[in-house]
N, C-alpha and C positions, 0 to 999 in steps of 0.2 A: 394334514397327512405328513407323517416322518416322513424324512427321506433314507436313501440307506448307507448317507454320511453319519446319522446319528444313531443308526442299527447299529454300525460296527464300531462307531463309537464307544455308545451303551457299551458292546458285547467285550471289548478292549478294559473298558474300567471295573466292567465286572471279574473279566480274567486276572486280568492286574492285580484286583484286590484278591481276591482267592488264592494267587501264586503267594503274591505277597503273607498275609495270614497264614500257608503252607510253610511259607520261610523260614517265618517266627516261630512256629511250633517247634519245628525241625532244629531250628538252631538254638530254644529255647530246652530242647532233648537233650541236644549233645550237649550244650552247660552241665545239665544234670548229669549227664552220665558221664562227659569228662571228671566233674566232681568226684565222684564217685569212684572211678578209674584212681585218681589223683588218694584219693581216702584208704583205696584199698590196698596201693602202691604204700603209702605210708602206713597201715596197722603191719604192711607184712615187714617193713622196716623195724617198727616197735616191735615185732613178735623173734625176728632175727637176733636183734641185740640183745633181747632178756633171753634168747636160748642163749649166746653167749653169756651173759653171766652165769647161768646155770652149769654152763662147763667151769665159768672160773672157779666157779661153789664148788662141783666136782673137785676141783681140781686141788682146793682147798682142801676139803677129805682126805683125797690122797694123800696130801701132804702130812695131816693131821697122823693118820694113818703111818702111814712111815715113822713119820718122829716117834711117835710112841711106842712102836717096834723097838727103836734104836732102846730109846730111855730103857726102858724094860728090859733087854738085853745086857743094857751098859752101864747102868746106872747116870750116866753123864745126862744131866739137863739141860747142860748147857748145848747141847747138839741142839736143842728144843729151839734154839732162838733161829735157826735156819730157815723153819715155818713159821716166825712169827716176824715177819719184817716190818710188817705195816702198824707194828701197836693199836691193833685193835681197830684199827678205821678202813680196812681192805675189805671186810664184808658188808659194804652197806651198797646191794644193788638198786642202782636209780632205775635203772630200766626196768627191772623187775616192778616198780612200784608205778611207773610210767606206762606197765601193759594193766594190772592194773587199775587204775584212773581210767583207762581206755574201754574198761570192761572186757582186755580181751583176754584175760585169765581167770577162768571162773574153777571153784571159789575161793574169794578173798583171803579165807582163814588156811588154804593150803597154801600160799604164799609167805600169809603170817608163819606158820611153824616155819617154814623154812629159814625164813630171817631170823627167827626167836633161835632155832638150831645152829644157824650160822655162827650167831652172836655166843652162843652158849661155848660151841667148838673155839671162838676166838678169845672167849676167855679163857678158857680154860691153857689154852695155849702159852696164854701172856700169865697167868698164874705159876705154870710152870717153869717159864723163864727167869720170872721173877722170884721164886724163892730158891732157884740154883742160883742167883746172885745173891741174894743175901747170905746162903751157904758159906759159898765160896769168901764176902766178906765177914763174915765172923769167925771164920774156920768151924763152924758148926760139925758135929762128929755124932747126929740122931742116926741111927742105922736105920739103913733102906727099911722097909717093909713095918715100921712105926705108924699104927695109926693115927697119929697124932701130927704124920706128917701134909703138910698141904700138898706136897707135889704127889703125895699119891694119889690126897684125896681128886686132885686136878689130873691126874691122870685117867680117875674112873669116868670123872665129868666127861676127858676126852673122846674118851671111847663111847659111853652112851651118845655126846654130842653128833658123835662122827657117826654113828648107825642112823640115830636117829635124822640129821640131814641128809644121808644118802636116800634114806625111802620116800623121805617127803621131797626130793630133787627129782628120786623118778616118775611119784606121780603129777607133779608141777611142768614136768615137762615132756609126759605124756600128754598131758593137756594144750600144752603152746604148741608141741607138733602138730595137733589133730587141727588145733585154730590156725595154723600156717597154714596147712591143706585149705581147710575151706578160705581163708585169703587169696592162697592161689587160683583157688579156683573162681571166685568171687570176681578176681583182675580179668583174667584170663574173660570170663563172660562179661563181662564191663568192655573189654577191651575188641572184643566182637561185636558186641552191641552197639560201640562206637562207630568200628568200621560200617555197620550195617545202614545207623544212621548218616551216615556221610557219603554215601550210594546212594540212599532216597537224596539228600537234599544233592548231588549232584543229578540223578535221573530227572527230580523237579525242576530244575536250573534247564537242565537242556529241552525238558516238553517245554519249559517255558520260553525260551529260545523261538523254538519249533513250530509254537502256534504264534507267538506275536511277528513269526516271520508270516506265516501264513497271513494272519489278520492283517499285518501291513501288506501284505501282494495283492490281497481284494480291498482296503482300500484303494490302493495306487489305482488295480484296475476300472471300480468305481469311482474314481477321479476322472482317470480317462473317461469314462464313458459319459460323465457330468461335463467334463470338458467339450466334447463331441457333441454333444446334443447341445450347449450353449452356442458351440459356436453352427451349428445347425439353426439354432434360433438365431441369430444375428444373418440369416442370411434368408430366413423366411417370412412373409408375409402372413401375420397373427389371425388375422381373418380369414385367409383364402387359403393359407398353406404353399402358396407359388411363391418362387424366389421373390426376395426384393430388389432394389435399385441397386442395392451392392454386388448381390451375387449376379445381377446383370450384367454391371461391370467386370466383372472379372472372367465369364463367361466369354462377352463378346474379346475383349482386352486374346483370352488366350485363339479365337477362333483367328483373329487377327495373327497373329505370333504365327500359325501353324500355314497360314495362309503365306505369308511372306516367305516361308519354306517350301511349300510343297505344291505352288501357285492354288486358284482357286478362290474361297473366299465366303463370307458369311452376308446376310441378307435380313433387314430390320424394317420391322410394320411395327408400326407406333401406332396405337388401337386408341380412339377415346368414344368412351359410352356417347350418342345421342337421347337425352330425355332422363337422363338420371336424376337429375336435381328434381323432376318433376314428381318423382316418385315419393324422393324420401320428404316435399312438402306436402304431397294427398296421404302417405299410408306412414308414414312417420321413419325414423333411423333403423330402427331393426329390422322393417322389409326394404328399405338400400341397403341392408348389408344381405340380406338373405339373394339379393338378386348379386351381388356382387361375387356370391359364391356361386352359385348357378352358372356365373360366367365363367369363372376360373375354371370349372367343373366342363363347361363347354368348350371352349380354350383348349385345356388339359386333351381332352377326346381326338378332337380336331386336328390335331399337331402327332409328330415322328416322337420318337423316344429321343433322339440324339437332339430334338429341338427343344428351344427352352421358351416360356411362358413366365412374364414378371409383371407385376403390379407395382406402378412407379408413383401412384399417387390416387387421387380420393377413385376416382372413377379413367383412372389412366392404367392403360397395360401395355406392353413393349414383347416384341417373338420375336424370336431371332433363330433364323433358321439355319443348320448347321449345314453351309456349302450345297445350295441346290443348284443342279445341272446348270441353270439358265434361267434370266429374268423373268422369261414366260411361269417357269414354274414357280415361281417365286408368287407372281400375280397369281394362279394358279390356287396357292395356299392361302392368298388375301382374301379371294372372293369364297373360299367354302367359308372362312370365319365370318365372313360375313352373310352368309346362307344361315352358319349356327347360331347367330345372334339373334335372325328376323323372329323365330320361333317366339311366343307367348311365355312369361315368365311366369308362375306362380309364386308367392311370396304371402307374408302372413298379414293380416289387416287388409289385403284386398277381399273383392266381390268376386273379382276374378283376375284373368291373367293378366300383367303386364306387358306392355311391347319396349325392346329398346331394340336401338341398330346402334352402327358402328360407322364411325370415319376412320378409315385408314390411310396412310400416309406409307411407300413404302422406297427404299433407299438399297444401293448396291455396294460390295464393296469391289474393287475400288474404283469403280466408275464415281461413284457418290461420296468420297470421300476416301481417305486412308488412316484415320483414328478412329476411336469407338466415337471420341467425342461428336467428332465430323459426320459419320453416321447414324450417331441418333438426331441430331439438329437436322441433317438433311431429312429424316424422317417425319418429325416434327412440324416443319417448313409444309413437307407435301399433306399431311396429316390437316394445318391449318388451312390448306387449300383447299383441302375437301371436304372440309365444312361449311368453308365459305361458300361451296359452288352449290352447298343446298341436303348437304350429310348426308349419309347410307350407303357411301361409295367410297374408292379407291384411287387414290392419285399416287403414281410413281414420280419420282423427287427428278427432275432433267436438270443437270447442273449446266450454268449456264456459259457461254462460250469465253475460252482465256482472253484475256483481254490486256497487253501493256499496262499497267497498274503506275504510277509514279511514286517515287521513292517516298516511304516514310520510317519513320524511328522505329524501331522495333517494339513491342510490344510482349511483355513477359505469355508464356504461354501456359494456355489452361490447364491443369492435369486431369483428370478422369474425375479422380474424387473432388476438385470445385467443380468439375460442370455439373456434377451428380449431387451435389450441394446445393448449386445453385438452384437446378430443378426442385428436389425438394423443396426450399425456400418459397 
């Protein structure tokens, strides 16, 4: 039979792991969705920056744009060098190619024009610049509007470049707006999702709390209770159920204490079976124990609620009556026990009923003594007189008169538990 140290046990290693197992899921969640948070936080990074280069590409247009206003106006080229600072290496968006790689500019070949348009615009640029210097060094005198010349033909380049990059810049970054959005929004739900997870593993955390505080307070209480009932065994006799020799002691020990208070005093019949041995050698051990309960059970009947009934050994029992009026009553109580015992025992392996009686021995306090120890010996004392004188009877304990004693060494003195020792022994 389990007990139900190892129910709650059990039910402790099963919660445990369950919590535990919840933990790891939950926290196995939010990895992921931190990731994820963390991933989404970063495309909208990558999508931020390649919208900025698309303004600087704008921005490049414009500039395009301008210059070739002027040129055409002014003939001057050399104004052209104002938009071409970076010789040709200003248009090369990394982020652009970086969103990209990412997949998060679809598709690839509206990017490529752009770049192909950039480059185209940037040549064209640097074309122009560079034959308004050689112009100028040779003192060249081709009049404007010569097809033969490069800057103009670099001027048409400019302008189809520069259309042509502005429409493929708008749809490139219609595109990365529309994937910004859903980034945003993508974080945005990641980052809810998170919170949410980290609610459940806090609400886990605290049921979990919640019950192992529970499951430890029925432990403890079932401690106690195992506790109690052990030390309830340690103070009962396994056969009969009546107190033993300890809870004797400690019984009479406080009748004494209470007595010394409030005057009064406790009263002891030390019982021993006549004819028991005889039993358990005709009908064997288990009809002497079955009378041994029969007695307790008679005992038990016999007796006050406030009086106590102990089994101090094989066929020995000890009553201790809680403060009766007077000696008479005391006697009184000896002789009905001795009425309940005459009775025919039934028990198993007999033909028929057993008889046993009783020697009583019976002591006052403190006529008879003033320790427990003093009182069960004087009980004892009369107890063996009264089976000497021929058993089935009662002898009260008559202490006998003071007497000048002469001096001897003192003698360490008994406690409760060696007399209670000794007797068992």
């Amino acid at each position: 039979m389990r007990s139900s140290f190892e129910r709650h046990v059990r039910l402790q290693r099963r919660t445990s792991s369950a919590l535990l197992v919840t933990v790891i899921v939950l926290l196995a969640l939010l990895a992921l969705q931190g990731w994820r948070a963390l991933s989404a936080v970063q495309d909208e990074r990558h999508l931020q920056a390649a919208l900025r280069e698309l303004n600087a590409l704008r921005q490049r247009a414009d500039q395009a744009d301008a210059a070739l206003v002027t040129y055409r106006a002014t003939g001057n080229a050399s104004l052209l060098r104002g938009a071409q600072p970076c010789a040709g290496q200003c248009l090369q968006p990394g982020a652009l190619g970086q969103a990209v790689m990412l997949g998060l500019a679809e598709p690839v070949d509206a990017l490529a024009r752009v770049l192909h348009w950039a480059g185209q615009v940037d040549a064209a640029l640097l074309a122009i610049a560079q034959d308004a210097s050689l112009d100028v060094a040779q003192g060249s005198a081709t009049p404007r509007g010569d097809p033969q010349r490069n800057d103009d033909l670099a001027a048409e380049a400019l302008a189809q470049g520069s259309r042509q990059l502005r429409s493929n810049l708008q749809g490139l970054e219609s595109d990365l707006i529309e994937r910004l959005v859903v980034s945003d929004t993508t974080r945005l739900n990641a980052a809810l999702l998170l919170l949410s997870l980290l609610a459940c593993l806090a609400l886990v955390a605290l049921s979990g709390l919640v019950l192992m505080v529970q499951l430890a307070a029925r432990l403890a209480a079932d401690g106690l209770q195992a506790e109690e009932a052990l030390r309830e065994l340690s103070l009962r006799d396994p056969l009969t159920g009546l107190p033993n020799l300890r809870a004797l002691g400690l019984r009479l020990e406080h009748l004494i204490e209470r007595a010394e208070r409030h005057g009064g005093g406790p009263a002891v019949l030390a019982l021993d079976l006549d004819g028991f041995k005889r039993i358990n050698e005709l009908h064997g051990h288990p009809a002497g124990d079955a009378a041994l309960v029969e007695v307790a059970q008679r005992l038990h009947a016999a007796l006050r609620k406030s009086d106590l009934a102990a089994r101090v050994g094989g066929d020995e029992f000890v009553v201790v009556l809680d403060d009766p009026e007077s000696p008479e009553i005391a006697r009184t109580v000896g002789e009905r026990l001795l009425l309940a015992l005459r009775a025919p025992i039934t028990v198993p392996g007999s033909h028929g009923a057993v008889e046993l009686s009783l020697s009583v021995g019976l002591s006052h306090y403190p006529a008879c003594g003033l320790s427990a120890v003093d009182l069960l010996d004087s009980a004892d004392a009369a107890c063996l007189a009264a089976k000497e004188a021929g058993r089935n009877r009662l002898f009260e304990y008559r202490p006998a008169p003071a007497t000048p004693a002469p001096p001897v060494r003192s003698q360490p003195q008994v406690t409760l538990e060696q007399a209670l020792a000794q007797r068992v022994a």
